[in-house]
Biotite code that builds the C-alpha atoms (Angstrom):
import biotite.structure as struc

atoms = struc.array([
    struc.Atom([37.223, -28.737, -40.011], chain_id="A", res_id=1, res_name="UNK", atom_name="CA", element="C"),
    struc.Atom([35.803, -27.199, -42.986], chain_id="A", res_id=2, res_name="UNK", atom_name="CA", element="C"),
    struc.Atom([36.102, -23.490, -41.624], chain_id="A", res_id=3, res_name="UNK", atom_name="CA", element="C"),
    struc.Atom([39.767, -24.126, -40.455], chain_id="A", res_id=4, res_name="UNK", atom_name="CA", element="C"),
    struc.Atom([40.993, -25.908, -44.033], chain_id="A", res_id=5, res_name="UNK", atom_name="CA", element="C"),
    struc.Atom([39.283, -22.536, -45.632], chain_id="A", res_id=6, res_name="UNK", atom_name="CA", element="C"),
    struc.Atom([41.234, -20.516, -43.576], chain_id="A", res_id=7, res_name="UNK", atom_name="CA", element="C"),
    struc.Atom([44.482, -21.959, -44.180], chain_id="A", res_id=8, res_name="UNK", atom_name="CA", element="C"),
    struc.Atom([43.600, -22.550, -48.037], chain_id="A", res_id=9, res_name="UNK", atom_name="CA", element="C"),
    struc.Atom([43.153, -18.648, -47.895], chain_id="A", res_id=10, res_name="UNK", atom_name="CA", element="C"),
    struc.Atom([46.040, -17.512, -45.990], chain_id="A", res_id=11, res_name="UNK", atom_name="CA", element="C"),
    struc.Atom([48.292, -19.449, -48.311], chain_id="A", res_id=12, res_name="UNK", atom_name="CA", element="C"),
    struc.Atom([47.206, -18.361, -51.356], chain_id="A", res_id=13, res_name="UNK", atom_name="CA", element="C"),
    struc.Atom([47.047, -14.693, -50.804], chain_id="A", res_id=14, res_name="UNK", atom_name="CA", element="C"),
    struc.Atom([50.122, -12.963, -51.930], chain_id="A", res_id=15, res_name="UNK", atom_name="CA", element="C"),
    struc.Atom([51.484, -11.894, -48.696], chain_id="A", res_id=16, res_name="UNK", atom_name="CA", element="C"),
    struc.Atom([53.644, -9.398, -47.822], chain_id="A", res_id=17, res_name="UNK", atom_name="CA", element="C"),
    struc.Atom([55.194, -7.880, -44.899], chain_id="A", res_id=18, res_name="UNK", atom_name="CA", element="C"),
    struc.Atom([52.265, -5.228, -43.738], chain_id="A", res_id=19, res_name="UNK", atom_name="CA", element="C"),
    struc.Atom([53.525, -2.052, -41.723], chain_id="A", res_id=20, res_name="UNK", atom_name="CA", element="C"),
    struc.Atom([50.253, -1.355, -39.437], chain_id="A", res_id=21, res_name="UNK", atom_name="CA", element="C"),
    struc.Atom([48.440, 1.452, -40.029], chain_id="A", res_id=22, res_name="UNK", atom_name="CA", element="C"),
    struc.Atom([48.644, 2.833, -37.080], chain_id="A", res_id=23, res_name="UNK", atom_name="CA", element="C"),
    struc.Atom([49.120, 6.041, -35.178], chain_id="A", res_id=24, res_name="UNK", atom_name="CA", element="C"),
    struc.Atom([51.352, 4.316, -32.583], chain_id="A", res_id=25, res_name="UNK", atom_name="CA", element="C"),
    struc.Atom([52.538, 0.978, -31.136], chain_id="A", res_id=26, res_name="UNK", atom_name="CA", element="C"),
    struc.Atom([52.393, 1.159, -27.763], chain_id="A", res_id=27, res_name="UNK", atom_name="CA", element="C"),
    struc.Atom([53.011, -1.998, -26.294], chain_id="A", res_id=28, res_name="UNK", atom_name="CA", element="C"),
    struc.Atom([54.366, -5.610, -27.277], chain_id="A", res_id=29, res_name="UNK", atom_name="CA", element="C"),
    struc.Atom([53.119, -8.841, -24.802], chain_id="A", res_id=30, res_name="UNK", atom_name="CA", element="C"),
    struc.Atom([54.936, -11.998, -24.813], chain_id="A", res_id=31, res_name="UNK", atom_name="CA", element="C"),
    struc.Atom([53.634, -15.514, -23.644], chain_id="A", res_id=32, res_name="UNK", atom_name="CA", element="C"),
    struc.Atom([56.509, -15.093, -21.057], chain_id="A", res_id=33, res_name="UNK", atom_name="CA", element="C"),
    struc.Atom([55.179, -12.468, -19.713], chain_id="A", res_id=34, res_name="UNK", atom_name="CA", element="C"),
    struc.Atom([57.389, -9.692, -20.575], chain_id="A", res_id=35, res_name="UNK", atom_name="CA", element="C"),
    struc.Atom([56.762, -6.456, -22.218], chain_id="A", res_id=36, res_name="UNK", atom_name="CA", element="C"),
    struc.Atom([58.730, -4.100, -25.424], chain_id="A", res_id=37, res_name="UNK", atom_name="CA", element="C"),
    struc.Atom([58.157, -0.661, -25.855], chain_id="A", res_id=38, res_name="UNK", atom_name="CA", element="C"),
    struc.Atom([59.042, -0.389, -29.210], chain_id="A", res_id=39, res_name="UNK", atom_name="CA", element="C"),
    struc.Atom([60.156, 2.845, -30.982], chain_id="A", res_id=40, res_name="UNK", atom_name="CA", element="C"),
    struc.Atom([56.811, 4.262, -31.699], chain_id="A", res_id=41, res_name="UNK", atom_name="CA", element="C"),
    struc.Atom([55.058, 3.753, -36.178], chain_id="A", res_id=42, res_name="UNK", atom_name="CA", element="C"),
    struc.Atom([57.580, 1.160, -36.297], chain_id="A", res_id=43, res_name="UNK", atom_name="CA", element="C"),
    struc.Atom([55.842, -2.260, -35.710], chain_id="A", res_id=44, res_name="UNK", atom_name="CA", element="C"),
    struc.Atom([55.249, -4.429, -38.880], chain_id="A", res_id=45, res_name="UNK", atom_name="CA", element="C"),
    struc.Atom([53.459, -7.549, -39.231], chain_id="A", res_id=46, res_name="UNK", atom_name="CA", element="C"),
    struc.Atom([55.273, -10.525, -41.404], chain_id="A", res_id=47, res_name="UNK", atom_name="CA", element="C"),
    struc.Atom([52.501, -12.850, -42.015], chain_id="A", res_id=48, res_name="UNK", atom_name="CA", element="C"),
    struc.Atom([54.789, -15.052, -44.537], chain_id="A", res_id=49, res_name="UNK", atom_name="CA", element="C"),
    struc.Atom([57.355, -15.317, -41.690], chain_id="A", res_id=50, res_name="UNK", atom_name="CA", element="C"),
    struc.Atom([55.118, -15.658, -38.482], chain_id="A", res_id=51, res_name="UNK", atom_name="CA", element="C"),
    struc.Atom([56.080, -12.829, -37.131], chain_id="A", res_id=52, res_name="UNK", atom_name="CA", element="C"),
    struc.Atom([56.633, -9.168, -36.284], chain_id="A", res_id=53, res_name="UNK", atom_name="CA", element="C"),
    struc.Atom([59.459, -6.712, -36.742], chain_id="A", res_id=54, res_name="UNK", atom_name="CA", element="C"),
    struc.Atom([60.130, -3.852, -34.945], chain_id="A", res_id=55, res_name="UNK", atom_name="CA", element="C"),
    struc.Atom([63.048, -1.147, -33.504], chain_id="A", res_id=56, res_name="UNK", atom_name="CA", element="C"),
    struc.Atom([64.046, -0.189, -30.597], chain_id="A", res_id=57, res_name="UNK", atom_name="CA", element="C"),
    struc.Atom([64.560, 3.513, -29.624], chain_id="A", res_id=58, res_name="UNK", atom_name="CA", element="C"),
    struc.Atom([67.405, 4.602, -30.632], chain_id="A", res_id=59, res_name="UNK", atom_name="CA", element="C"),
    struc.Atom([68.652, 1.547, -32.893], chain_id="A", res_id=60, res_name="UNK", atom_name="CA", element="C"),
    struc.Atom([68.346, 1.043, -36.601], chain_id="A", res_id=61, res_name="UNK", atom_name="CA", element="C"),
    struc.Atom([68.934, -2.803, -36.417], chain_id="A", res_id=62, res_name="UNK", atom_name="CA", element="C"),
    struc.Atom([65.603, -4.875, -36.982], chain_id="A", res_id=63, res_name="UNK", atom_name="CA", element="C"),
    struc.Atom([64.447, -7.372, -34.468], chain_id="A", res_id=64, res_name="UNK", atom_name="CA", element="C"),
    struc.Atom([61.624, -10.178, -34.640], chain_id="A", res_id=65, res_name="UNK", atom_name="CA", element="C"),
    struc.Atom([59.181, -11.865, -32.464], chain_id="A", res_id=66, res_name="UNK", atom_name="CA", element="C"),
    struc.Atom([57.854, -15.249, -33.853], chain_id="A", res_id=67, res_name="UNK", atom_name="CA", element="C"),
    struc.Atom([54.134, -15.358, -33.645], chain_id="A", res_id=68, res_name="UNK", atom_name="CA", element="C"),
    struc.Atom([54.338, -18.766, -31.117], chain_id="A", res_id=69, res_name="UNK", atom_name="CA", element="C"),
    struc.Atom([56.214, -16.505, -28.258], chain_id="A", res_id=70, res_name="UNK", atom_name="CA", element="C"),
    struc.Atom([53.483, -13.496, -29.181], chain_id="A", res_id=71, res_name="UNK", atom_name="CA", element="C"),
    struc.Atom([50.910, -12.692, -27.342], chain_id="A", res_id=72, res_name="UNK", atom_name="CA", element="C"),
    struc.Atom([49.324, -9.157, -28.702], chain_id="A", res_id=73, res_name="UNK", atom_name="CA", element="C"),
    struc.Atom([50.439, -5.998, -29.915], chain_id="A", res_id=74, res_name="UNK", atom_name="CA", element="C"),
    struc.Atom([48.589, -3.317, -28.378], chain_id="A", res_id=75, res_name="UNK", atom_name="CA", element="C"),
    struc.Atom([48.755, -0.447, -31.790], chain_id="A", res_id=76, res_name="UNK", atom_name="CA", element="C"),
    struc.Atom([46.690, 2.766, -31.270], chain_id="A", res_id=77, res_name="UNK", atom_name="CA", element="C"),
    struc.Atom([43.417, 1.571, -30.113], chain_id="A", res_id=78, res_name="UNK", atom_name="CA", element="C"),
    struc.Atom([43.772, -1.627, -31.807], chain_id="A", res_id=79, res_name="UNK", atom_name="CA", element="C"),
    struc.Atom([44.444, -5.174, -30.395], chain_id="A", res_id=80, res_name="UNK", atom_name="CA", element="C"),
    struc.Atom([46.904, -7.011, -32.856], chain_id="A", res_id=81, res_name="UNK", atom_name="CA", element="C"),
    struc.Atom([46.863, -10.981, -31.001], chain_id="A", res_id=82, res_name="UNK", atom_name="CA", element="C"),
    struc.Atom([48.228, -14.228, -31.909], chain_id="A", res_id=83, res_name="UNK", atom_name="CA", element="C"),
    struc.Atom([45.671, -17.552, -32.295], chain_id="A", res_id=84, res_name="UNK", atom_name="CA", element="C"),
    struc.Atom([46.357, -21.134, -31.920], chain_id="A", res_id=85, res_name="UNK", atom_name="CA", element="C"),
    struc.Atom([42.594, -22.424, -33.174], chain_id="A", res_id=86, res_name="UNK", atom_name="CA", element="C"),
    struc.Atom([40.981, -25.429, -32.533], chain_id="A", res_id=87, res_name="UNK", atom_name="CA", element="C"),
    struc.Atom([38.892, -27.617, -35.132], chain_id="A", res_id=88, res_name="UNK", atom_name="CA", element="C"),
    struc.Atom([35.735, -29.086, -33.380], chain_id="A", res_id=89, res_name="UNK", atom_name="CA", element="C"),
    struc.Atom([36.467, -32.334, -32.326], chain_id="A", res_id=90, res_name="UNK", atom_name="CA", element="C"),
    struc.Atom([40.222, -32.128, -31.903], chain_id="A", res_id=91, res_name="UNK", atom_name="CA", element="C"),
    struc.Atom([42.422, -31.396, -29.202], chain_id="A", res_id=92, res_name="UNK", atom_name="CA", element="C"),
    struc.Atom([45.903, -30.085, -31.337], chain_id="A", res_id=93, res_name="UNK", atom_name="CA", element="C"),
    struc.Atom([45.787, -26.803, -31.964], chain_id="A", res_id=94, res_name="UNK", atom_name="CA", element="C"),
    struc.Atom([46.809, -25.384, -35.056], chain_id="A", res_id=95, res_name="UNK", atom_name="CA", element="C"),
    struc.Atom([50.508, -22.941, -35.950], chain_id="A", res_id=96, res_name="UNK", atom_name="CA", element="C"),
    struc.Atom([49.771, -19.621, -34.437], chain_id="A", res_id=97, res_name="UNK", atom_name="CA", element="C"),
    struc.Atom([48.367, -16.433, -36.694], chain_id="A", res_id=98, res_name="UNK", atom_name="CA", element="C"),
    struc.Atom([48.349, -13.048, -35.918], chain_id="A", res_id=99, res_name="UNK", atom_name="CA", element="C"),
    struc.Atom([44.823, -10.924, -36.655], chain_id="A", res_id=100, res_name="UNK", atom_name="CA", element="C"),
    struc.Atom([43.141, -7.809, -34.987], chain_id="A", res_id=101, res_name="UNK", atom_name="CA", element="C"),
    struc.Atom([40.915, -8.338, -32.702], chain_id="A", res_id=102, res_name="UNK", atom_name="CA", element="C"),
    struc.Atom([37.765, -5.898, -33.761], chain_id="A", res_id=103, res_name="UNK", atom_name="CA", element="C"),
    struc.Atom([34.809, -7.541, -31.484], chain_id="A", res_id=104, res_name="UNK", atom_name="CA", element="C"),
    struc.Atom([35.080, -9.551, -28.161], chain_id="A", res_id=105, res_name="UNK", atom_name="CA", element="C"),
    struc.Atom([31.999, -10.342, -26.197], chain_id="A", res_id=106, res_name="UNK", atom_name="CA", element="C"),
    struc.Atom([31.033, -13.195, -23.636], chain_id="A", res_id=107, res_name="UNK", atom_name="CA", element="C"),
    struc.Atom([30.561, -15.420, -26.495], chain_id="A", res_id=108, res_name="UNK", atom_name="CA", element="C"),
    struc.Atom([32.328, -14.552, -29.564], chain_id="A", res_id=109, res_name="UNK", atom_name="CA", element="C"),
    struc.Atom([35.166, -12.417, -31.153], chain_id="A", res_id=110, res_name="UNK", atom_name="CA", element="C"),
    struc.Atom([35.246, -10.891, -34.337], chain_id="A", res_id=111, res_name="UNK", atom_name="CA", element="C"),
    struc.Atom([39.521, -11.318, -36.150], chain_id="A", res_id=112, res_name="UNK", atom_name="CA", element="C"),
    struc.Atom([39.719, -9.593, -38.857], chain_id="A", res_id=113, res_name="UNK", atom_name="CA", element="C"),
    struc.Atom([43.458, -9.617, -41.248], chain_id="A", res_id=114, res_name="UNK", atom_name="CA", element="C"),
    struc.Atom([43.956, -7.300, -44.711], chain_id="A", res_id=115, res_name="UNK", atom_name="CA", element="C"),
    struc.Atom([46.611, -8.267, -46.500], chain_id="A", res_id=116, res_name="UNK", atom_name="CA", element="C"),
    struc.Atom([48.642, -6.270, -48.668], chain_id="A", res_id=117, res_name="UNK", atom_name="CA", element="C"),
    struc.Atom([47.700, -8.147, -51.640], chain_id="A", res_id=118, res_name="UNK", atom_name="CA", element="C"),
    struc.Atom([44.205, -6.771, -51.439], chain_id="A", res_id=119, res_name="UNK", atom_name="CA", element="C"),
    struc.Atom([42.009, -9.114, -49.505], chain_id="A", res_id=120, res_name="UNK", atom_name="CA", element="C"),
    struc.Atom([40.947, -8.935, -46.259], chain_id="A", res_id=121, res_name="UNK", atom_name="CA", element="C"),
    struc.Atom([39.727, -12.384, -43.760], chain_id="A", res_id=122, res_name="UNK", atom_name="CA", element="C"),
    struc.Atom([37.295, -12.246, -41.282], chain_id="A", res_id=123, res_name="UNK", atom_name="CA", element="C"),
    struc.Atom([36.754, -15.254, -38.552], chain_id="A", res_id=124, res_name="UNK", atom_name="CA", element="C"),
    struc.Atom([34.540, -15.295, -35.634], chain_id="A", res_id=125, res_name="UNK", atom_name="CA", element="C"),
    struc.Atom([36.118, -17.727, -33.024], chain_id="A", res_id=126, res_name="UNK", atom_name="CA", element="C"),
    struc.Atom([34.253, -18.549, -29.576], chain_id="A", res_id=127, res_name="UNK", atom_name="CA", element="C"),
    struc.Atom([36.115, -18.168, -26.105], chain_id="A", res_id=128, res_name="UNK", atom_name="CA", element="C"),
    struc.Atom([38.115, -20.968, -26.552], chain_id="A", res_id=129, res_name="UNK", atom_name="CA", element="C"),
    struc.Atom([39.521, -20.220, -29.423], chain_id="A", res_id=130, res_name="UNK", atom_name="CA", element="C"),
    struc.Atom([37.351, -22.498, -31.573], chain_id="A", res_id=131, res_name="UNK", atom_name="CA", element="C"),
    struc.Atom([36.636, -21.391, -35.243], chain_id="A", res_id=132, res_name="UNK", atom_name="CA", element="C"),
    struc.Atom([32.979, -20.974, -35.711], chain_id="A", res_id=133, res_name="UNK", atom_name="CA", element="C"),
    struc.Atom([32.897, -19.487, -39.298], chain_id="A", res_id=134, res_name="UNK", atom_name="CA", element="C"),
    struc.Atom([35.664, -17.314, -41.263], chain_id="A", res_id=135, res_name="UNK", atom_name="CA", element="C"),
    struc.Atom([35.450, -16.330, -44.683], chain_id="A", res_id=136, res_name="UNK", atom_name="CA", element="C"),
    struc.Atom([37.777, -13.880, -46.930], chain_id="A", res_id=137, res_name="UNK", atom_name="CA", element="C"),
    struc.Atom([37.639, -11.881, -49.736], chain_id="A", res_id=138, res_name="UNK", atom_name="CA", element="C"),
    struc.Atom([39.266, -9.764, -52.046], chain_id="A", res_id=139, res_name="UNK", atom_name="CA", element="C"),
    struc.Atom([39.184, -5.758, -52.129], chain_id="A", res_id=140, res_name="UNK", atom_name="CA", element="C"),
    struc.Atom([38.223, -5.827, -55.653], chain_id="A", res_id=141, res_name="UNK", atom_name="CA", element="C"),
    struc.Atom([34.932, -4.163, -57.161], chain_id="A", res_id=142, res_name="UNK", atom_name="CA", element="C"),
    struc.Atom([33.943, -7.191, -59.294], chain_id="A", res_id=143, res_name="UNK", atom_name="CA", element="C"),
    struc.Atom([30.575, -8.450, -59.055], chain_id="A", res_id=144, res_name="UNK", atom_name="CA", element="C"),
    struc.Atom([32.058, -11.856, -57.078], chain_id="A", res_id=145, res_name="UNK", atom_name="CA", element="C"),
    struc.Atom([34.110, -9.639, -55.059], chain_id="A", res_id=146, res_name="UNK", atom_name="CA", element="C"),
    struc.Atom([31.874, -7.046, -53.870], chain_id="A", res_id=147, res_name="UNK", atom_name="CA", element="C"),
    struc.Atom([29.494, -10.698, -53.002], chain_id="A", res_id=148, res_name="UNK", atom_name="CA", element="C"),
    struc.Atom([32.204, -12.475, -51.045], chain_id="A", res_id=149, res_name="UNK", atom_name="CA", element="C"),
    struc.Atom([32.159, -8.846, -48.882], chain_id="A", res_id=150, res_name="UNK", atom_name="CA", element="C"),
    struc.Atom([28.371, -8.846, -48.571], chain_id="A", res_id=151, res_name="UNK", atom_name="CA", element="C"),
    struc.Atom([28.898, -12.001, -47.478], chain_id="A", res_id=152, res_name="UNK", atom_name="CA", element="C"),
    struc.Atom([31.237, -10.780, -44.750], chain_id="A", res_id=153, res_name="UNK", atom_name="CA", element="C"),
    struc.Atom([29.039, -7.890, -43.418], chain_id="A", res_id=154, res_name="UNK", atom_name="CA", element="C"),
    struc.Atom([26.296, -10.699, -43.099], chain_id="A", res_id=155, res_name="UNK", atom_name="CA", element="C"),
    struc.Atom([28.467, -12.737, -41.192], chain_id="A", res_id=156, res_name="UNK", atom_name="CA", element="C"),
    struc.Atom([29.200, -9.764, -38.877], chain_id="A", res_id=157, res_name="UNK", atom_name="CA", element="C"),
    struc.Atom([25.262, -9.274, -38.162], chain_id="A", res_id=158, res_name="UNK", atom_name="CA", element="C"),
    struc.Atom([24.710, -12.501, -37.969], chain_id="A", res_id=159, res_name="UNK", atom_name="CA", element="C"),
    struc.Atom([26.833, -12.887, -34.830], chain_id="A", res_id=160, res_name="UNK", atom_name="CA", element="C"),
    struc.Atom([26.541, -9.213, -33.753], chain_id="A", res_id=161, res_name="UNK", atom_name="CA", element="C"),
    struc.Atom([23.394, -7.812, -34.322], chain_id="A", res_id=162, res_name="UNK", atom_name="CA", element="C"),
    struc.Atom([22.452, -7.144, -30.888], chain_id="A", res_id=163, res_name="UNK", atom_name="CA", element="C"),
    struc.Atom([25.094, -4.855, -30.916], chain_id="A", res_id=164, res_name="UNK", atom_name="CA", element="C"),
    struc.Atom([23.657, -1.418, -31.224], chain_id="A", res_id=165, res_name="UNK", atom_name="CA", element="C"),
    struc.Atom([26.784, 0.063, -31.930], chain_id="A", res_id=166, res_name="UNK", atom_name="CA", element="C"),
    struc.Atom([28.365, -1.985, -33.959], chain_id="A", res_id=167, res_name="UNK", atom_name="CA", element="C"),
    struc.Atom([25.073, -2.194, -36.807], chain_id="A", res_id=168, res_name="UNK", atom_name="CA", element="C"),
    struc.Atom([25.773, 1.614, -36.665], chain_id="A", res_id=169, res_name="UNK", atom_name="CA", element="C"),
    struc.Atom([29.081, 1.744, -37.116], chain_id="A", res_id=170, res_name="UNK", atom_name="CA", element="C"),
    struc.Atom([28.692, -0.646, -40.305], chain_id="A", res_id=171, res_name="UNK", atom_name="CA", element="C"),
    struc.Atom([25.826, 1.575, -41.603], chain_id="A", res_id=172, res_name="UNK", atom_name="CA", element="C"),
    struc.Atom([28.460, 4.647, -40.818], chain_id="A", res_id=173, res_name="UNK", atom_name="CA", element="C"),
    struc.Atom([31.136, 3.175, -42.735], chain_id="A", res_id=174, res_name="UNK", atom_name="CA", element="C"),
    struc.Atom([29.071, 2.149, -45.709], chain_id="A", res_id=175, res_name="UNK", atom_name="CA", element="C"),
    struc.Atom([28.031, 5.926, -46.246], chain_id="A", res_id=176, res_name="UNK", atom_name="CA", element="C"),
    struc.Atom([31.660, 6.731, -45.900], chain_id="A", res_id=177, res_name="UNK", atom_name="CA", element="C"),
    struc.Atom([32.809, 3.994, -48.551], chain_id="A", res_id=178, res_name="UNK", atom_name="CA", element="C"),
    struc.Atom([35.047, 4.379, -51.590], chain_id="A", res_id=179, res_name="UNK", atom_name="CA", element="C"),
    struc.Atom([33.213, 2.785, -54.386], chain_id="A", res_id=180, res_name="UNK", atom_name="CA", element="C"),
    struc.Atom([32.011, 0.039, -52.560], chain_id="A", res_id=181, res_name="UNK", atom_name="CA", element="C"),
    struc.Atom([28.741, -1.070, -51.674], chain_id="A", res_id=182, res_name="UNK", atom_name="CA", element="C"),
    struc.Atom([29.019, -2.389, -48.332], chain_id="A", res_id=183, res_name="UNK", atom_name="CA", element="C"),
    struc.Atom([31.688, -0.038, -46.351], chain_id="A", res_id=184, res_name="UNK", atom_name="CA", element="C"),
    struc.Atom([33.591, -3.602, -45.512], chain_id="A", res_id=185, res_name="UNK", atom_name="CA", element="C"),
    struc.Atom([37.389, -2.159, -45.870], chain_id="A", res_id=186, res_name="UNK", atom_name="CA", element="C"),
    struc.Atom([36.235, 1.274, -44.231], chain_id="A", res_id=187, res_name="UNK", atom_name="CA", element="C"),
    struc.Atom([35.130, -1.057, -41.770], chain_id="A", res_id=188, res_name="UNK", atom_name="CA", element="C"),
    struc.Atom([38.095, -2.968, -41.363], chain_id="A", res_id=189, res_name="UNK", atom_name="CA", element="C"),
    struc.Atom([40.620, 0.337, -41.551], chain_id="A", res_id=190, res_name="UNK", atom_name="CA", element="C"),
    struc.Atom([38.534, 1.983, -39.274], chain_id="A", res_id=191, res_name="UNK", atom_name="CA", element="C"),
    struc.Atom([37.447, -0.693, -36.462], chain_id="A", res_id=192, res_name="UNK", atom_name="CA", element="C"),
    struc.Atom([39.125, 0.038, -33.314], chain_id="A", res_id=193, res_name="UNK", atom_name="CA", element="C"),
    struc.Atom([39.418, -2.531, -30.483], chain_id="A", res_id=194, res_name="UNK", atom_name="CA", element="C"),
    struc.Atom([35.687, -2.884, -28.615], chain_id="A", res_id=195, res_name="UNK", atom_name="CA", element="C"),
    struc.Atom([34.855, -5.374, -25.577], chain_id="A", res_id=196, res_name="UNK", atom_name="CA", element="C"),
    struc.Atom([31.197, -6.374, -25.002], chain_id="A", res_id=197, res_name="UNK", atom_name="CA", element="C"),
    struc.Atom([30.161, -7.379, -21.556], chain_id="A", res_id=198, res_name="UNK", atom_name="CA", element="C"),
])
């Protein structure tokens, strides 16, 4: 309950703003019905504020939406953009649906991971049925609380992925490649392409 009212809390308050992907092309969008878009390619956004996404069609210059409750991912580059309806423990309603990348999926847990335009970033690791087990955000800032709150991430990450051989290098890797800050967290984030674990 704790983890979900943080999440929400923190998705509120973060000055949101509609988010082009960065991306080098959207290749696919899934709906819940089953159907599929082929949208005109660099031209997906995400609308976090609205529950959606916008994109165009080939050809056209007119807008068009997809709510977040009739999305069911985004396939963008080598990245997995999907919609969530978690759970709190102990309850059986699930919550309004948000959109996050999908960074980490294993047998047991996946890694969703959002950065907002604003300049903070939310991590939460949910378990197979969609369950929040811990999420925590955190601002892109360099301020001592800020650059904590990211440490905080990364050990979040290991704590849940360590056995991961190639995912502790690829968060060493990124932290060498960083831009002033200590952990590699956003280089992480802008950088983290779509990985199943079996």
């Amino acid at each position: 309950m704790k983890s979900l009212v943080l999440l929400v809390v923190a998705l509120l308050s973060i000055n949101v703003y509609p988010q082009k992907f960065d991306i080098d092309a959207a290749k696919a969008i899934f709906l819940k019905d089953g159907s599929k878009i082929i949208p005109k390619q660099n031209d997906v956004r995400n609308d976090p504020e609205d529950n959606c996404i916008t994109y165009w069609n080939e050809g056209s210059s007119w807008a068009k939406y997809i709510k977040y409750k009739d999305l069911d991912y985004v396939t963008i580059g080598n990245k997995l953009f999907k919609t969530f309806e978690f759970k709190q423990k102990g309850k059986t309603k699930k919550e309004k649906p948000i959109g996050m990348f999908v960074l980490i999926e294993t047998n047991e847990y996946r890694l969703l991971a959002i950065d907002y335009v604003g300049g903070a970033g939310y991590f939460t690791i949910i378990d197979n049925d969609d369950l929040i087990i811990e999420s925590k955000g955190c601002a892109w800032g360099k301020s001592k609380k800020d650059i904590e709150k990211q440490n905080e991430i990364v050990g979040v990450i290991k704590k849940y992925f360590s056995n991961l051989e190639e995912e502790m290098g690829f968060l060493e890797y990124c932290k060498s490649k960083d831009d002033g800050y200590s952990n590699g967290l956003i280089q992480y984030l802008k950088e983290h392409s779509y990985k199943k674990y079996n």
